[in-house]
TORPA-4810 file (N, C-alpha, C, O; in nm, 3 decimals):
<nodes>
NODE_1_9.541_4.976_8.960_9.463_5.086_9.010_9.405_5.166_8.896_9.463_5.232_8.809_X
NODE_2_9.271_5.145_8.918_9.215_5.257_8.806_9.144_5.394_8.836_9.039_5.405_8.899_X
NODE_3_9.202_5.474_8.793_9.151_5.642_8.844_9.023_5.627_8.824_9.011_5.566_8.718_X
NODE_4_8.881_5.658_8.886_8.746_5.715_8.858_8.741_5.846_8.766_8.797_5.955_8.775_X
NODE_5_8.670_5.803_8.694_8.652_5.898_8.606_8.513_5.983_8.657_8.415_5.944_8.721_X
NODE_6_8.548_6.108_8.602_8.404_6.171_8.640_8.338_6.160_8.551_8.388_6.145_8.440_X
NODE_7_8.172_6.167_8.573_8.071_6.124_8.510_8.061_6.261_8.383_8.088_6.380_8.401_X
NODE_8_8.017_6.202_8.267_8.042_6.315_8.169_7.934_6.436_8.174_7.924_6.540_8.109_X
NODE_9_7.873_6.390_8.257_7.718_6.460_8.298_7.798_6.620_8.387_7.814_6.742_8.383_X
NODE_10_7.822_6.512_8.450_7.884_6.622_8.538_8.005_6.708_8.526_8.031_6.802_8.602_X
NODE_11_8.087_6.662_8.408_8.189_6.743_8.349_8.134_6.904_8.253_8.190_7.010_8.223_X
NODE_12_8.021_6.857_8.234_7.940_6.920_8.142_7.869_7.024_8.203_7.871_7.141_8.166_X
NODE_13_7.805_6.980_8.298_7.738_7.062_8.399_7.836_7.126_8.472_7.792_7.235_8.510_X
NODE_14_7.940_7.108_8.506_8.026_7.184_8.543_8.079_7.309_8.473_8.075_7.424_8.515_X
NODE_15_8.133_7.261_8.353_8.151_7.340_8.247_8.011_7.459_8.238_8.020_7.581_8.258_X
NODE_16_7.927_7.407_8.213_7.838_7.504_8.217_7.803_7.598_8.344_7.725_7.691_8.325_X
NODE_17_7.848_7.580_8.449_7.838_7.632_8.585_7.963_7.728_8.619_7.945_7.832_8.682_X
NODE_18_8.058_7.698_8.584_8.194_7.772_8.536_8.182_7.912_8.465_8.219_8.025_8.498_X
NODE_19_8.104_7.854_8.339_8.076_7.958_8.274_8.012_8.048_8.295_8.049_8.161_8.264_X
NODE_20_7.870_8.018_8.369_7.790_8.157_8.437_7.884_8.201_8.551_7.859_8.311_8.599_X
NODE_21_7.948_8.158_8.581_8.057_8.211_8.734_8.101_8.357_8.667_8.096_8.472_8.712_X
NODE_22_8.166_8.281_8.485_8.232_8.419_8.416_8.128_8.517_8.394_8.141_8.631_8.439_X
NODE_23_8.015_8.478_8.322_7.937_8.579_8.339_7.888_8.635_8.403_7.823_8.734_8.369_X
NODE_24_7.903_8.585_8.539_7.817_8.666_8.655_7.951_8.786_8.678_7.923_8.875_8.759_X
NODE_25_8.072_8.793_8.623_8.157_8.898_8.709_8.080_9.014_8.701_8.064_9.085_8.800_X
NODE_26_8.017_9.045_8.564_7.953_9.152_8.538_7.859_9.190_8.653_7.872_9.293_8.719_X
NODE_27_7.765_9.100_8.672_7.630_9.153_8.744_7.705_9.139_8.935_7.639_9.175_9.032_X
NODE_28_7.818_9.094_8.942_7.871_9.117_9.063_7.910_9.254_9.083_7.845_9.332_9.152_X
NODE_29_8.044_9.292_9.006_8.062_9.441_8.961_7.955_9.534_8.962_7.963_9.614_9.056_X
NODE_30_7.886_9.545_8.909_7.828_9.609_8.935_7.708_9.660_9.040_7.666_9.773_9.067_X
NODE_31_7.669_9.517_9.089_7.639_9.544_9.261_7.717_9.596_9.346_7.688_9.686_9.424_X
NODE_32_7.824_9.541_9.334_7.894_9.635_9.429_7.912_9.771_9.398_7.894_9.868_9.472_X
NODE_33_7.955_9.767_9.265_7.941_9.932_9.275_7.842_9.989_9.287_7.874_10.106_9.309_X
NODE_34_7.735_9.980_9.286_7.585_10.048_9.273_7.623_10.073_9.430_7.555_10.172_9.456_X
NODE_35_7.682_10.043_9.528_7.651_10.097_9.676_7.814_10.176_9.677_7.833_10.259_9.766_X
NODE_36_7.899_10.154_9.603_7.966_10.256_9.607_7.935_10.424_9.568_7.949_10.528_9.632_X
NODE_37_7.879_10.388_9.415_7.823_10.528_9.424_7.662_10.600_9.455_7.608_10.705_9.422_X
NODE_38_7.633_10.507_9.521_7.537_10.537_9.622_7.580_10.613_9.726_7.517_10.718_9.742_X
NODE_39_7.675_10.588_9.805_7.706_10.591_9.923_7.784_10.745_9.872_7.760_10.848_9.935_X
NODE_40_7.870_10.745_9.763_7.907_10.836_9.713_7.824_10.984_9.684_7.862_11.097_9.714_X
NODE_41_7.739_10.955_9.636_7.597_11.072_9.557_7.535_11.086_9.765_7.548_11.195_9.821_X
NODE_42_7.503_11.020_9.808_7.479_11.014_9.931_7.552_11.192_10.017_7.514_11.305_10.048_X
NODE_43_7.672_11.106_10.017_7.778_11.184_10.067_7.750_11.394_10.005_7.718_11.502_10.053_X
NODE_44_7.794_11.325_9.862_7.758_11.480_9.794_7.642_11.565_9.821_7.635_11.682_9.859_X
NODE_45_7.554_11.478_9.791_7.442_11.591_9.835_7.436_11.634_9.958_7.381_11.745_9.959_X
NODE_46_7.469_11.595_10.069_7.464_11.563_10.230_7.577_11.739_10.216_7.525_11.848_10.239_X
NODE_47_7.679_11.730_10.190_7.787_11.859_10.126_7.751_11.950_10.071_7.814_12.056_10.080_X
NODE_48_7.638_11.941_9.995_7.538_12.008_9.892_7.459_12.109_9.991_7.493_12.221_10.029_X
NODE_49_7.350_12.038_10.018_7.300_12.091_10.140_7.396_12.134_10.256_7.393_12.246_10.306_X
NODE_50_7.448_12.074_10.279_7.526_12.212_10.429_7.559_12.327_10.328_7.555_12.441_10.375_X
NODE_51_7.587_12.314_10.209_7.656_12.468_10.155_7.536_12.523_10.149_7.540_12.623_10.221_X
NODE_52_7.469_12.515_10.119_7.333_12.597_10.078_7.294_12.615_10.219_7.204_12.698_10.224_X
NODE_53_7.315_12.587_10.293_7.256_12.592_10.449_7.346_12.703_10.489_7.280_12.806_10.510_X
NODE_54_7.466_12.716_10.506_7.549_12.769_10.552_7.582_12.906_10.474_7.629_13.000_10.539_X
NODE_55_7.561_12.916_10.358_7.577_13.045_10.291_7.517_13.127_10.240_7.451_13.075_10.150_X
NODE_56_7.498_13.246_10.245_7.602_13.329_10.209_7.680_13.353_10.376_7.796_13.393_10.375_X
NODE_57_7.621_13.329_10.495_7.642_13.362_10.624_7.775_13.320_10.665_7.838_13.398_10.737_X
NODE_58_7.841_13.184_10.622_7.962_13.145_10.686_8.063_13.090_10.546_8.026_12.997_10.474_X
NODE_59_8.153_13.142_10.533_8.200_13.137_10.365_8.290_13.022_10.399_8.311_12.947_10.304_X
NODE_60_8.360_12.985_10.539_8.448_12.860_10.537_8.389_12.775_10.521_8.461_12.684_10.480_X
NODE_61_8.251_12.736_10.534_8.146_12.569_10.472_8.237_12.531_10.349_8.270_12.414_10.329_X
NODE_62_8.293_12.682_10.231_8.356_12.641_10.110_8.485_12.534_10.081_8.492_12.454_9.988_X
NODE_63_8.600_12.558_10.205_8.715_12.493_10.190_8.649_12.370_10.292_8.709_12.263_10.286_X
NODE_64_8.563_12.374_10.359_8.554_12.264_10.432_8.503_12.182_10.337_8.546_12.070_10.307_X
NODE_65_8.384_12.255_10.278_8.326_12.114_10.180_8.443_12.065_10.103_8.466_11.944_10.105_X
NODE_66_8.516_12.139_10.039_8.586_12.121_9.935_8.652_11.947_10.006_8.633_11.840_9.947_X
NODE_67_8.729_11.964_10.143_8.802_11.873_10.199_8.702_11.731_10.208_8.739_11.619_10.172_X
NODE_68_8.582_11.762_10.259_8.480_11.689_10.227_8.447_11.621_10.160_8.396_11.511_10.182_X
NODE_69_8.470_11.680_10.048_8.419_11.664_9.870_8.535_11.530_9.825_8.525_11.409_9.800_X
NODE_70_8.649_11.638_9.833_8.794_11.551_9.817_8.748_11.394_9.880_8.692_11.300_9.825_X
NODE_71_8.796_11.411_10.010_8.788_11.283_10.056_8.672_11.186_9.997_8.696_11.068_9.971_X
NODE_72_8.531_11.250_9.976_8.422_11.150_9.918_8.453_11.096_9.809_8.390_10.994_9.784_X
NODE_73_8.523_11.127_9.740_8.579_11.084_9.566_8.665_10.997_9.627_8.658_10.874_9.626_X
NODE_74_8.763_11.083_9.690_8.891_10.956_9.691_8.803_10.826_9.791_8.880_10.730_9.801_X
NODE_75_8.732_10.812_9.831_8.678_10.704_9.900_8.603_10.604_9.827_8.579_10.488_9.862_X
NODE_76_8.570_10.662_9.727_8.493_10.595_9.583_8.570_10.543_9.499_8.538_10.436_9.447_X
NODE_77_8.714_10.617_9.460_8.811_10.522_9.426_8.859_10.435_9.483_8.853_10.333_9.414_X
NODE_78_8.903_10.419_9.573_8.903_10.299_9.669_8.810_10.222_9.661_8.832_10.102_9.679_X
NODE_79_8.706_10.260_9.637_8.590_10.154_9.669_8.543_10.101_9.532_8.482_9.999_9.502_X
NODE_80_8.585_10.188_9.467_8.571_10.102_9.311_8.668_9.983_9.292_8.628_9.877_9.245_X
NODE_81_8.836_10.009_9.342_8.890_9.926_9.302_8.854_9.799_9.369_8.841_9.692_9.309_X
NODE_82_8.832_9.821_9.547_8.779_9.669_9.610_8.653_9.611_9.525_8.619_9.493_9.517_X
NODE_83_8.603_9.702_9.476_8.438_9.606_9.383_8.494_9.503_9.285_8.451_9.388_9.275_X
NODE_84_8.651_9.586_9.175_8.672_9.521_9.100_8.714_9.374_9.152_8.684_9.269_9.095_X
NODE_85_8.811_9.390_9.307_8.905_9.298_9.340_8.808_9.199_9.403_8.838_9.084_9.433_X
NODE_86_8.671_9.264_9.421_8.603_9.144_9.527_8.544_9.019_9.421_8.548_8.896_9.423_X
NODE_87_8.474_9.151_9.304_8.398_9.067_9.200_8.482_8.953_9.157_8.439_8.839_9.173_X
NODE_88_8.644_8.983_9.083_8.676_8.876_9.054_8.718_8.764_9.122_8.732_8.657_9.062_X
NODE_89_8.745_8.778_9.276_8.831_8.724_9.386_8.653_8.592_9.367_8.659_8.476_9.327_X
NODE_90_8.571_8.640_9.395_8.432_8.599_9.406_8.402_8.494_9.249_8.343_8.386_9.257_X
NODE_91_8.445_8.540_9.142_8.423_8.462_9.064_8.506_8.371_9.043_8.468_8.264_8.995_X
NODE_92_8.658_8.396_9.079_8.780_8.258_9.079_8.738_8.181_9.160_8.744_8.064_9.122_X
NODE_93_8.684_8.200_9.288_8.633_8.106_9.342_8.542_8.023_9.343_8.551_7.908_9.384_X
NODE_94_8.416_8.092_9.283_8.292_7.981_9.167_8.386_7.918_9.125_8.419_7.811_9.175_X
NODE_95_8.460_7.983_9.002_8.512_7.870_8.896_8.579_7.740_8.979_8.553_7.620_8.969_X
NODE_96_8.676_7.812_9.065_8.785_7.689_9.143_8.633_7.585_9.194_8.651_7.465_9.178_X
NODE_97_8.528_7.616_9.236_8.444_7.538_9.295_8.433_7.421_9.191_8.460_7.304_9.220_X
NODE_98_8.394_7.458_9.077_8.339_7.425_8.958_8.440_7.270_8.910_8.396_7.157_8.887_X
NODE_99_8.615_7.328_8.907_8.669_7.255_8.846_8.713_7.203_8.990_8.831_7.192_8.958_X
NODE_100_8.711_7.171_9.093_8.740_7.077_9.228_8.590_7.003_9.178_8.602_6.893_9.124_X
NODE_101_8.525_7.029_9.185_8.372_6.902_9.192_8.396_6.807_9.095_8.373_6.687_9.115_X
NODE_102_8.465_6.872_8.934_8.504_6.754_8.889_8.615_6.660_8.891_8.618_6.555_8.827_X
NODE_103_8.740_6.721_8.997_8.855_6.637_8.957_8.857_6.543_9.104_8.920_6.438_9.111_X
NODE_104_8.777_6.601_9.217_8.772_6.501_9.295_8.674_6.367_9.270_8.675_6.274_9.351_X
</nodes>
């Protein structure tokens, strides 16, 4: 019984397909985050404006935004860390693509 070898063409091309997988973590990362703090700056100004809307006339807009405010950050941390976990989850899986095409 003799194992098939994979074609060196395609070991190569693989290799090279692997490799943009690594380089793409970057331009993944940072798509995703671009709608995190989008969604983030979104939020703020949206908080921004009701205060300016609401005052000097109603002074609780202050602790409300504040709770507001709070939560919009902490929702951005969260959402930063899933960008990190998606980007790379997203690029192990290119790669795994990469090195299955050649060992089957």
């Amino acid at each position: 019984m003799n194992p098939k070898l994979p074609d060196p063409k395609e070991v190569v091309d693989s290799i090279g397909d692997g490799a943009v997988e690594v380089l793409q973590i970057g331009s993944r990362l940072a798509e995703k985050q671009s709608k995190v703090m989008g969604t983030l700056g979104t939020q703020l100004k949206s908080i921004g404006d009701d205060i300016k809307a609401k005052m000097p006339d109603d002074p609780s807009v202050l602790p409300a935004s504040a709770m507001k405010a709070g939560g919009a950050v902490l929702s951005a941390i969260i959402g930063t860390g899933e960008s990190f976990v998606s980007a790379i989850d997203e690029t192990a899986k290119g790669v795994k693509g990469q090195i299955d095409r050649v060992i089957k």
